[in-house]
Every structure is written in structure tokens, then in C-alpha cells.
N, C-alpha and C positions, 0 to 999 in steps of 0.2 A: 149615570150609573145604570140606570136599565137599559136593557139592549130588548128590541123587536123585531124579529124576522116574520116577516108575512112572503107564505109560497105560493103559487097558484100555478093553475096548468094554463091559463089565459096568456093571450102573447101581448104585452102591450108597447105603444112606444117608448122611446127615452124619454119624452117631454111629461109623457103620463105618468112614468115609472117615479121622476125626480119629483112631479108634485103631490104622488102618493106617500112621497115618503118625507115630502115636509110637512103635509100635514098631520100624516102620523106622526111626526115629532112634536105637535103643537097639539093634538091630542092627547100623546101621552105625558107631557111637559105640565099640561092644566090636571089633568086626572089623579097622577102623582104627585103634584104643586113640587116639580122636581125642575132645573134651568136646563132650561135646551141645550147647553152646552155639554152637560154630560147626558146627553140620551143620542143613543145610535141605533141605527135604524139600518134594514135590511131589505132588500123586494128580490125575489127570484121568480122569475117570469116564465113561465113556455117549460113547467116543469112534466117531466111524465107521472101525472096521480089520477087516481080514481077513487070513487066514492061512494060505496052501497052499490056497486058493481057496475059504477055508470062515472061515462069521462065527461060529464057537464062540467060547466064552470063550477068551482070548490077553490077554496082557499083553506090553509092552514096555517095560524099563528103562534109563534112564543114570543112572550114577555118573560123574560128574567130581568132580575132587579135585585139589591139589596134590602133585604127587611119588605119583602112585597107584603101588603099589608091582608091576609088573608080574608077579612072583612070588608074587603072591598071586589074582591075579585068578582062579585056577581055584577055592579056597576062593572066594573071594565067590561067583562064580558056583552052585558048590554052598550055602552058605547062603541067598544070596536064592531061587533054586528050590525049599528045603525052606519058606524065607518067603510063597512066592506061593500054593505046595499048601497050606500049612497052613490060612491068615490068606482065600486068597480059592477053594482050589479048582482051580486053572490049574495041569494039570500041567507039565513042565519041557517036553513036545515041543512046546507052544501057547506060548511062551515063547523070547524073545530079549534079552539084555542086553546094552549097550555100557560100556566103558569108555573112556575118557576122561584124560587125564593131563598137567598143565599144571604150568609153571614157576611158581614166587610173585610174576615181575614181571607173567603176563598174568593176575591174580587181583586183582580190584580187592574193597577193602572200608573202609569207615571213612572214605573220603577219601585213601586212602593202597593201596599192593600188598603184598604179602606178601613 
């Protein structure tokens, strides 16, 4: 059920692009004790963005999720910031995250809502 798009202006390769984004499934899989099966996951690479008037490397994330748990969002926030330093380099001041938080009837999947 949560989806994560992480953007960046950074070019990187496929190989890099697919293991950033399985780990951020395994991230966000343990953080929300949610099965990796229903978490989807997104990378857009080689985006045109800027940041406080400057093209360094920057990233920008959304997490949506159903029932995201409000009281938790400052741990996410601190794990994916230690996730972006590690995994691509971007420290947390180049760096902005949104969350996101939706009921199970506007979550469509399967044919059917949650």
C-alpha cells in the first residue's frame, strides 16, 4: 500500500537505480512493518531541479501510504535522510520529504479499495 517516489537531479545507472529502489522497499517494508509485496517504489533520475538557487545534488521524496501514521513521520524522516546520505550522497539540507496519508476507500488496487 505505500508508494515512494524519490527524484533527484543526479544521473545514475540502471544497476544503481534498481538497487536503490529495492532497498527502499526493505526500508520502507521494516519502518511500516508493512510486506514488501504491496510497497511500490519509484526513482526518477537526471530530473531538472534546483535548490535554494543551486543545481547540486538534491533529492526529493513522497511517501503515501494508507493510515500513514503521523507519529511516526519524524523517524521516517530521519531514516530515509540517513537512506539518501548513505545509498546516493545527498545530504539531509539538499533534501525534502513529503508525506502523504489517505483513508483505504481513496486507495484503489485490484479492482477493488482498501
Amino acid at each position: 500500500m505505500p508508494f515512494i517516489h524519490l527524484q533527484t537531479n543526479m544521473q545514475l545507472s540502471q544497476d544503481k537505480k534498481e538497487q536503490v529502489l529495492t532497498d527502499l522497499t526493505d526500508l520502507i517494508a521494516k519502518d511500516l512493518n508493512k510486506p514488501s509485496r504491496f510497497i511500490m517504489t519509484r526513482f526518477s533520475d537526471d530530473q531538472v531541479m534546483m535548490f535554494a538557487d543551486s543545481a547540486e545534488p538534491l533529492v526529493f521524496i513522497e511517501l503515501r501510504s494508507i493510515r500513514l501514521p503521523a507519529g511516526q513521520t519524524g523517524k521516517l524522516s530521519q531514516s530515509l535522510t540517513a537512506f539518501v546520505d548513505h545509498n546516493l550522497g545527498v545530504k539531509g539540507n539538499r533534501l525534502f520529504i513529503n508525506f502523504m496519508d489517505f483513508e483505504p476507500p481513496m486507495w484503489g488496487h485490484n479492482g477493488s479499495t482498501f
